[in-house]
N, CA and C atoms as an extended XYZ file, in Angstrom:
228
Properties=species:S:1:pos:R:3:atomname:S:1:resname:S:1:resid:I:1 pbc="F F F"
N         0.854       -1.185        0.000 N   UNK     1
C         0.000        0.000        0.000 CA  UNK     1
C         0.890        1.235        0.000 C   UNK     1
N         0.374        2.009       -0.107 N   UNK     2
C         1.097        3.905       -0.327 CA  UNK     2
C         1.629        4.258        0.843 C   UNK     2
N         2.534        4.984        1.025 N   UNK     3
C         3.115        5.378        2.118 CA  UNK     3
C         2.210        6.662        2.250 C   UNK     3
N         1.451        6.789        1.714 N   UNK     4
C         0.690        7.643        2.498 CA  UNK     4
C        -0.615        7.786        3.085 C   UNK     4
N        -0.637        8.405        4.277 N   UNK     5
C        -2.145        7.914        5.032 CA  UNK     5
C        -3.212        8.222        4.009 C   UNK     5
N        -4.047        7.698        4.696 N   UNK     6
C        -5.866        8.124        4.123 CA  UNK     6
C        -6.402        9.400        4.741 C   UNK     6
N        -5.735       10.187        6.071 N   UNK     7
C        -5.934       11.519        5.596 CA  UNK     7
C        -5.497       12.439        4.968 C   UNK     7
N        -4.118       12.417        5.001 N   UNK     8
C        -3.366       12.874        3.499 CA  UNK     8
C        -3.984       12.976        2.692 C   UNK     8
N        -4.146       11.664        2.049 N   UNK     9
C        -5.109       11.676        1.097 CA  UNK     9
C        -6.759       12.320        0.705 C   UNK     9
N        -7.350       12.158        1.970 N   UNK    10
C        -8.172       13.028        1.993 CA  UNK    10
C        -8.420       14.248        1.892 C   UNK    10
N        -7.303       14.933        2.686 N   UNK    11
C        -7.250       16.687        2.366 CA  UNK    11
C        -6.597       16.840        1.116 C   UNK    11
N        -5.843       15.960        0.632 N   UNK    12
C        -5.371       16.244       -1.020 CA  UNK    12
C        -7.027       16.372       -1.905 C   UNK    12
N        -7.777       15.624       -1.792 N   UNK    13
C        -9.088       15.306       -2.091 CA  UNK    13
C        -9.950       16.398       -2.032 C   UNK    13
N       -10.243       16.904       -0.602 N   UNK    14
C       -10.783       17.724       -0.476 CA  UNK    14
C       -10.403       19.519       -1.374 C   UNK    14
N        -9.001       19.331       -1.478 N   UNK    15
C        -8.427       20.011       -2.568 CA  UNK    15
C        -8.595       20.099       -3.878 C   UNK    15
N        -8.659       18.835       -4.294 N   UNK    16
C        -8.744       18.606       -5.592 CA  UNK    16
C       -10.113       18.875       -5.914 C   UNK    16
N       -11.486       18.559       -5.285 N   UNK    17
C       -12.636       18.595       -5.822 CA  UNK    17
C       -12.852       20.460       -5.584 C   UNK    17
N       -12.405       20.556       -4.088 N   UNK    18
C       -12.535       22.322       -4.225 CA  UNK    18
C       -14.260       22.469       -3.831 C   UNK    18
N       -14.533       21.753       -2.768 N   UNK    19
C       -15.470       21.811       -2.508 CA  UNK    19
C       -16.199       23.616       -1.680 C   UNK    19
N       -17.461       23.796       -2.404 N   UNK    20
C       -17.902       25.136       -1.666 CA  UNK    20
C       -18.215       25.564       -0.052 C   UNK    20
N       -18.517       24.152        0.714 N   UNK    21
C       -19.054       24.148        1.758 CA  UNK    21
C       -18.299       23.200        2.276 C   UNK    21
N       -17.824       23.432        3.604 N   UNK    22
C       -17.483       22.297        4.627 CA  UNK    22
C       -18.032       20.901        3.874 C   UNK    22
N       -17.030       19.920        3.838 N   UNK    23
C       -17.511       18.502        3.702 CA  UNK    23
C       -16.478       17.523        5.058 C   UNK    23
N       -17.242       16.824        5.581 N   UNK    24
C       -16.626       15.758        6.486 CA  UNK    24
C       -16.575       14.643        5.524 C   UNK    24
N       -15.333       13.965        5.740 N   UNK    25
C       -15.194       13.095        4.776 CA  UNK    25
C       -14.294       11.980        5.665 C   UNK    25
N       -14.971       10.245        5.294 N   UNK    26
C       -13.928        9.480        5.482 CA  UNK    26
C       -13.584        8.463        4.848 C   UNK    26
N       -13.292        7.593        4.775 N   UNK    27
C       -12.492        6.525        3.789 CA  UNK    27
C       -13.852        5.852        2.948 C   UNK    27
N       -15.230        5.901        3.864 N   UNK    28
C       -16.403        4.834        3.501 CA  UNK    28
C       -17.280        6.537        3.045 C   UNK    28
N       -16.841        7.605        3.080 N   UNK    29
C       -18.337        8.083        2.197 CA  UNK    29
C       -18.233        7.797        0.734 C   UNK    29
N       -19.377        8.221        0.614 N   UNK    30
C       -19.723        7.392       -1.002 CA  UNK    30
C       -19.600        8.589       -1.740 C   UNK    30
N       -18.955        8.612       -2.897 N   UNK    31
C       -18.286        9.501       -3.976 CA  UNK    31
C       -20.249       10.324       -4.616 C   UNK    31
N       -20.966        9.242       -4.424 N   UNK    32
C       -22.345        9.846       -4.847 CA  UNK    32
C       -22.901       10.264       -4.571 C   UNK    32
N       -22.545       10.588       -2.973 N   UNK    33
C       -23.239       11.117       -2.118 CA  UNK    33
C       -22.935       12.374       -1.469 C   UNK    33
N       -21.940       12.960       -2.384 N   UNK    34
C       -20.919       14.197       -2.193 CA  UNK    34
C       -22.168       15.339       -3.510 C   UNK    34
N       -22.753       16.083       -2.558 N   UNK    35
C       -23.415       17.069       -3.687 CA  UNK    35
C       -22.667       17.581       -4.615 C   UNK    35
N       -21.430       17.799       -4.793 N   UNK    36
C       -20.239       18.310       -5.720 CA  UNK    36
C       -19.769       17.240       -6.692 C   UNK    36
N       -20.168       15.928       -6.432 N   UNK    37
C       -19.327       15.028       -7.158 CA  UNK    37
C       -19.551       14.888       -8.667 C   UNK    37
N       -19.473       15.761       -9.500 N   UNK    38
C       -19.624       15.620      -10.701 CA  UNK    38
C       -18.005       15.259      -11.713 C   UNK    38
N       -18.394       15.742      -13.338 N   UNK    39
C       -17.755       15.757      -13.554 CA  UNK    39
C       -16.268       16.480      -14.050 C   UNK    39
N       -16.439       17.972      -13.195 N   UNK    40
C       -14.927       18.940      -12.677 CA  UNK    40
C       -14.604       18.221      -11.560 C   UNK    40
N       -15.252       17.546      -10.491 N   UNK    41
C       -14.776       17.235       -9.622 CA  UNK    41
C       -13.969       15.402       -9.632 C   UNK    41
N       -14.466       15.531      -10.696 N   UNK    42
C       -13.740       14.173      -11.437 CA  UNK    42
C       -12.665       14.573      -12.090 C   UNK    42
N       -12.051       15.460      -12.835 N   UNK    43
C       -11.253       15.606      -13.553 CA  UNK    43
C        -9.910       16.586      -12.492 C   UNK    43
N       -10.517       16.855      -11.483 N   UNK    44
C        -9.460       17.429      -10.700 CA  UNK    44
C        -8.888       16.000       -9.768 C   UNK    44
N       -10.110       14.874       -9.822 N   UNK    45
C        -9.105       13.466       -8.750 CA  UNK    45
C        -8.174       13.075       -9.708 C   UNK    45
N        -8.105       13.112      -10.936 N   UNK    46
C        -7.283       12.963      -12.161 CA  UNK    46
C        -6.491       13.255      -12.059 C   UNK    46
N        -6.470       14.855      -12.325 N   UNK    47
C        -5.161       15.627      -11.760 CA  UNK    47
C        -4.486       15.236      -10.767 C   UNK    47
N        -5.333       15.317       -9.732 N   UNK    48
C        -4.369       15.074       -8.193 CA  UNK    48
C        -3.742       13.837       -8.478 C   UNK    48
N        -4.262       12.948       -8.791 N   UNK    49
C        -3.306       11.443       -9.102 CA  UNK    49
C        -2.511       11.790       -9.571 C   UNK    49
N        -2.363       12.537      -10.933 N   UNK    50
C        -1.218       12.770      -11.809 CA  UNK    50
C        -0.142       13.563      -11.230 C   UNK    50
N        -0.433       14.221      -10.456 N   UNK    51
C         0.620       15.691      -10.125 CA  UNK    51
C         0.972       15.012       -9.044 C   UNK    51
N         0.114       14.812       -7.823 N   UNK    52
C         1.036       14.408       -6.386 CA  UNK    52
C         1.512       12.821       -6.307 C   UNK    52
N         0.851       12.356       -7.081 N   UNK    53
C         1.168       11.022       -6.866 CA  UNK    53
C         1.855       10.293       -8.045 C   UNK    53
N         1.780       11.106       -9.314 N   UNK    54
C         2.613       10.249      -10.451 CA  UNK    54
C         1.507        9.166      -10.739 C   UNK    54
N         0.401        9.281      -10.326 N   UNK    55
C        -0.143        7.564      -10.983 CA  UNK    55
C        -0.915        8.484      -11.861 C   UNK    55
N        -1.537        7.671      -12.951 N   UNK    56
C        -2.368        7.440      -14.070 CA  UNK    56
C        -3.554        7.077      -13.787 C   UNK    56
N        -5.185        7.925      -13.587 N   UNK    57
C        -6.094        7.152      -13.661 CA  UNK    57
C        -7.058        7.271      -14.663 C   UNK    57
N        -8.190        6.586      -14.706 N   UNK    58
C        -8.509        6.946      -15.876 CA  UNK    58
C       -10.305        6.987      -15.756 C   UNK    58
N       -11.350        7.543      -16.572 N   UNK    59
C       -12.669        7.642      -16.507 CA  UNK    59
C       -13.401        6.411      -15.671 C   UNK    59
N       -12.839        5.347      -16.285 N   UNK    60
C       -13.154        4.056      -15.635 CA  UNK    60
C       -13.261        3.789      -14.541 C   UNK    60
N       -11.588        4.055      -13.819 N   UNK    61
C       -11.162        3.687      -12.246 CA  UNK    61
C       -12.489        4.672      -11.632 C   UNK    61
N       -12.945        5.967      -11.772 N   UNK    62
C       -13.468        6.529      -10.971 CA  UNK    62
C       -14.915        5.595      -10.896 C   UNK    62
N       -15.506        5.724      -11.935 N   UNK    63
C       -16.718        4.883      -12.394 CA  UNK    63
C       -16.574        3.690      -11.370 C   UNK    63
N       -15.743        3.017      -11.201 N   UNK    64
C       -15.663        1.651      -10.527 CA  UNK    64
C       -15.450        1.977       -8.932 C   UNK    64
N       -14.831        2.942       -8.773 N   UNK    65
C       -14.834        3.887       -7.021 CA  UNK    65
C       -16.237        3.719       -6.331 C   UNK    65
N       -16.264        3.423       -5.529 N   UNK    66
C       -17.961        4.286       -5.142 CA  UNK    66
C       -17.382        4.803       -3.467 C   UNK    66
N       -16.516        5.008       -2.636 N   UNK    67
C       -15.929        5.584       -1.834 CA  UNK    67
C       -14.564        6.047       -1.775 C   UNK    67
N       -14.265        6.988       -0.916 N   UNK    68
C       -13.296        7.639       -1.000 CA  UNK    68
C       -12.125        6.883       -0.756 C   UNK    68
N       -12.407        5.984       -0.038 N   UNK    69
C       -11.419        4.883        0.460 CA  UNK    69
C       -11.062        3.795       -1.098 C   UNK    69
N       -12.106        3.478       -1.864 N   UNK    70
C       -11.909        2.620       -3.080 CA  UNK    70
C       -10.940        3.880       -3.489 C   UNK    70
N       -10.932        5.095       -3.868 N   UNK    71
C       -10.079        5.442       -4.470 CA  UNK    71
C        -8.429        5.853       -3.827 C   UNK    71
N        -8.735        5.625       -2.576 N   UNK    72
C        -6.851        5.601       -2.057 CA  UNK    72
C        -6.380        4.472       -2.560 C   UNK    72
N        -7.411        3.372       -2.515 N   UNK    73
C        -7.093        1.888       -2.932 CA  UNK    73
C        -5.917        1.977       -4.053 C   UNK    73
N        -6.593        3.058       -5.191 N   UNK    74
C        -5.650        2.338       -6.653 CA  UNK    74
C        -4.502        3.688       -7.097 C   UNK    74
N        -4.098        3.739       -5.313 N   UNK    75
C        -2.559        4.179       -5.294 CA  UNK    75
C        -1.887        3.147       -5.014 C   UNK    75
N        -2.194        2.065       -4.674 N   UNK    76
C        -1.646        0.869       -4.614 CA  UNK    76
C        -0.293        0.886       -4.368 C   UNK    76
Protein backbone atom coordinates (compact mmCIF):
# COMPACT_ATOMS: atom_id res chain seq x y z
CA UNK A 1 0.00 0.00 0.00
CA UNK A 2 1.10 3.90 -0.33
CA UNK A 3 3.12 5.38 2.12
CA UNK A 4 0.69 7.64 2.50
CA UNK A 5 -2.14 7.91 5.03
CA UNK A 6 -5.87 8.12 4.12
CA UNK A 7 -5.93 11.52 5.60
CA UNK A 8 -3.37 12.87 3.50
CA UNK A 9 -5.11 11.68 1.10
CA UNK A 10 -8.17 13.03 1.99
CA UNK A 11 -7.25 16.69 2.37
CA UNK A 12 -5.37 16.24 -1.02
CA UNK A 13 -9.09 15.31 -2.09
CA UNK A 14 -10.78 17.72 -0.48
CA UNK A 15 -8.43 20.01 -2.57
CA UNK A 16 -8.74 18.61 -5.59
CA UNK A 17 -12.64 18.60 -5.82
CA UNK A 18 -12.54 22.32 -4.23
CA UNK A 19 -15.47 21.81 -2.51
CA UNK A 20 -17.90 25.14 -1.67
CA UNK A 21 -19.05 24.15 1.76
CA UNK A 22 -17.48 22.30 4.63
CA UNK A 23 -17.51 18.50 3.70
CA UNK A 24 -16.63 15.76 6.49
CA UNK A 25 -15.19 13.09 4.78
CA UNK A 26 -13.93 9.48 5.48
CA UNK A 27 -12.49 6.52 3.79
CA UNK A 28 -16.40 4.83 3.50
CA UNK A 29 -18.34 8.08 2.20
CA UNK A 30 -19.72 7.39 -1.00
CA UNK A 31 -18.29 9.50 -3.98
CA UNK A 32 -22.34 9.85 -4.85
CA UNK A 33 -23.24 11.12 -2.12
CA UNK A 34 -20.92 14.20 -2.19
CA UNK A 35 -23.42 17.07 -3.69
CA UNK A 36 -20.24 18.31 -5.72
CA UNK A 37 -19.33 15.03 -7.16
CA UNK A 38 -19.62 15.62 -10.70
CA UNK A 39 -17.75 15.76 -13.55
CA UNK A 40 -14.93 18.94 -12.68
CA UNK A 41 -14.78 17.24 -9.62
CA UNK A 42 -13.74 14.17 -11.44
CA UNK A 43 -11.25 15.61 -13.55
CA UNK A 44 -9.46 17.43 -10.70
CA UNK A 45 -9.11 13.47 -8.75
CA UNK A 46 -7.28 12.96 -12.16
CA UNK A 47 -5.16 15.63 -11.76
CA UNK A 48 -4.37 15.07 -8.19
CA UNK A 49 -3.31 11.44 -9.10
CA UNK A 50 -1.22 12.77 -11.81
CA UNK A 51 0.62 15.69 -10.13
CA UNK A 52 1.04 14.41 -6.39
CA UNK A 53 1.17 11.02 -6.87
CA UNK A 54 2.61 10.25 -10.45
CA UNK A 55 -0.14 7.56 -10.98
CA UNK A 56 -2.37 7.44 -14.07
CA UNK A 57 -6.09 7.15 -13.66
CA UNK A 58 -8.51 6.95 -15.88
CA UNK A 59 -12.67 7.64 -16.51
CA UNK A 60 -13.15 4.06 -15.64
CA UNK A 61 -11.16 3.69 -12.25
CA UNK A 62 -13.47 6.53 -10.97
CA UNK A 63 -16.72 4.88 -12.39
CA UNK A 64 -15.66 1.65 -10.53
CA UNK A 65 -14.83 3.89 -7.02
CA UNK A 66 -17.96 4.29 -5.14
CA UNK A 67 -15.93 5.58 -1.83
CA UNK A 68 -13.30 7.64 -1.00
CA UNK A 69 -11.42 4.88 0.46
CA UNK A 70 -11.91 2.62 -3.08
CA UNK A 71 -10.08 5.44 -4.47
CA UNK A 72 -6.85 5.60 -2.06
CA UNK A 73 -7.09 1.89 -2.93
CA UNK A 74 -5.65 2.34 -6.65
CA UNK A 75 -2.56 4.18 -5.29
CA UNK A 76 -1.65 0.87 -4.61
Amino acid sequence: MSTITIDAFIENFLTAVDFQDPVELTADTELRSLSQWDSLAALGVIVMFDVEYGKTIVGDDLKAANTVGDLYKLLG
